[in-house]
C-alpha positions in Angstrom: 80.1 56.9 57.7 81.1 54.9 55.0 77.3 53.3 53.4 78.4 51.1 50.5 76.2 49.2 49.2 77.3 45.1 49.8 79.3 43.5 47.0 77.9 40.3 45.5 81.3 39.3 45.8 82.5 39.8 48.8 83.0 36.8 51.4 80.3 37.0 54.6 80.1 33.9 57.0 76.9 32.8 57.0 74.2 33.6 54.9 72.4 35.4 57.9 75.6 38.5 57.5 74.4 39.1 53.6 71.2 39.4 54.9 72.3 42.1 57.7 74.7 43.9 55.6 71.6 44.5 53.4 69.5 45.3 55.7 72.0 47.7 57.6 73.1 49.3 54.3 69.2 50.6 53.2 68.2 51.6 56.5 71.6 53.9 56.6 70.6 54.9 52.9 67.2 56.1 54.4 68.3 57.4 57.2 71.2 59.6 54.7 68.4 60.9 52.1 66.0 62.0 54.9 68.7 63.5 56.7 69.8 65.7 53.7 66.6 67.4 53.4 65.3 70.3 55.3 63.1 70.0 58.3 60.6 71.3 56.0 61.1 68.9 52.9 61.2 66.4 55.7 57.4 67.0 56.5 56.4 68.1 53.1 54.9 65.3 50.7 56.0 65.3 47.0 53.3 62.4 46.1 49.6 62.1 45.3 49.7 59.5 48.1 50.6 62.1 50.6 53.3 60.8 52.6 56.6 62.3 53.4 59.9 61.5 54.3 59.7 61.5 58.2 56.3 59.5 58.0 58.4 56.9 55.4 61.1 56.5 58.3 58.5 55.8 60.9 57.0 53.7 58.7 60.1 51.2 58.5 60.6 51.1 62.2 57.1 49.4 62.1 57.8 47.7 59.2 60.8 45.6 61.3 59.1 46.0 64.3 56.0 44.3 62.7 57.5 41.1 61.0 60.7 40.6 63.7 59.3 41.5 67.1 55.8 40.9 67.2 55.6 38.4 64.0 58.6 36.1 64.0 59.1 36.4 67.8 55.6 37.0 69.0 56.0 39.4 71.6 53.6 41.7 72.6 52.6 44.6 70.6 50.6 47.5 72.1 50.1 48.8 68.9 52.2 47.5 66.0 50.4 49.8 63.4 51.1 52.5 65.7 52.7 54.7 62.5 49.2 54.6 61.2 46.1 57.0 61.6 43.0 57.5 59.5 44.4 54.6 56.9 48.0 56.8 56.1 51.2 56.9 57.9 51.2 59.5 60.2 54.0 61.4 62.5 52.9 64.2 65.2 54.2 67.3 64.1 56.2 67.5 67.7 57.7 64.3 66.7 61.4 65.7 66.3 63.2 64.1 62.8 66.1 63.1 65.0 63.9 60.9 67.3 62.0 59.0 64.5 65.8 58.4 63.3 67.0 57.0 66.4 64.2 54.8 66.7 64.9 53.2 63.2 68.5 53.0 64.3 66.9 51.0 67.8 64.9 48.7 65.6 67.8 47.9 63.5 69.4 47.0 66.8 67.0 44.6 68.1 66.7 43.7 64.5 70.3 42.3 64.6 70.1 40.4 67.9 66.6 38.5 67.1 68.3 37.6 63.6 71.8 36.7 65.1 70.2 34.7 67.9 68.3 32.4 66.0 68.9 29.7 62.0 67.5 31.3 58.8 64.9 28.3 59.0 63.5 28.9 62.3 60.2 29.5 61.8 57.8 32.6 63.5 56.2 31.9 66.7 52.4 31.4 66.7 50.6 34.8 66.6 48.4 37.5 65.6 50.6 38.3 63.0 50.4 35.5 61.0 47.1 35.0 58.4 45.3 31.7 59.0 47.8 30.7 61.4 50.7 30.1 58.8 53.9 31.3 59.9 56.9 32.3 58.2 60.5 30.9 58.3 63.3 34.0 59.9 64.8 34.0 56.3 61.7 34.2 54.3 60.6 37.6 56.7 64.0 39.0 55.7 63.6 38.3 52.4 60.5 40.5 53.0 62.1 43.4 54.4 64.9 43.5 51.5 61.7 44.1 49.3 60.3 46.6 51.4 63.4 48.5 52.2 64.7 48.5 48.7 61.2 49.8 47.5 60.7 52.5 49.5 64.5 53.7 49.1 63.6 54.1 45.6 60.4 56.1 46.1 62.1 58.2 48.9 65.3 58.6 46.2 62.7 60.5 43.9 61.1 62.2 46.4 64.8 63.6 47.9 65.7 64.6 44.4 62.6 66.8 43.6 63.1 67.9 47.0 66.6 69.2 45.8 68.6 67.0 47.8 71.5 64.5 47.0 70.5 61.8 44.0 70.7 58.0 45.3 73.0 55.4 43.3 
């Protein structure tokens, strides 16, 4: 699997595929460093915070699940902090790695259908998500999860190399 990361340069059609090809190309770039590491580093925090690389890639399933499905689309959530117990991110020790990775891949699925399906400048159905009732346009949310992705790649790209596995860009 080829995971470069998108050229400024190169031609998309709309500005909708720059968005997805960024998108696509950290969640694969998560999904790679986590994979690398050992089932043990994969359960085994390297922060103060306490978090580990398994809990980080649950984490960004509700991350997109959050701000797409139950934000911009307002669907139903049972429990859209669901990642989270006593205030941290949290994954069952059961919880196999290769599940929580399938389930980010799933997300990124739906992920590309709601943003396909619908303008940049379509703007979040009314919900619980949304603060004092102010919702956000489809483009700004992405905008949103660029930041968020591209954050925590760089915390998890630390936390792979003093785990001893591969070194990011």
């Amino acid at each position: 699997m080829s995971n470069d990361l998108p050229n400024p340069s190169d031609p998309r059609g709309s500005r909708a595929e720059v968005f997805l090809s960024y998108l696509e190309y950290f969640r694969n770039s998560v999904i790679s460093r986590v994979a690398a590491l050992s089932e043990s580093e994969v359960r085994t925090s390297h922060v103060p915070s306490g978090w580990t690389p398994i809990e980080l890639v649950k984490h960004l399933t509700f991350v997109e699940h959050r701000w797409l499905v139950w934000g911009f689309e307002g669907a139903a959530a049972e429990d859209p902090w669901g990642e989270r117990r006593d205030d941290r991110w949290f994954v069952d020790p059961g919880e196999p790695l290769e599940s929580v990775i399938e389930a980010l891949r799933s997300q990124g699925e739906q992920s590309e259908i709601i943003i396909r399906a619908n303008d940049l400048e379509t703007v979040g159905q009314p919900g619980p998500r949304w603060k004092e009732g102010v919702e956000a346009t489809l483009e700004r949310i992405l905008i949103h999860l660029l930041q968020e992705y591209s954050r925590h790649l760089g915390h998890l790209d630390i936390v792979v190399e003093v785990a001893g596995g591969p070194v990011g860009e």
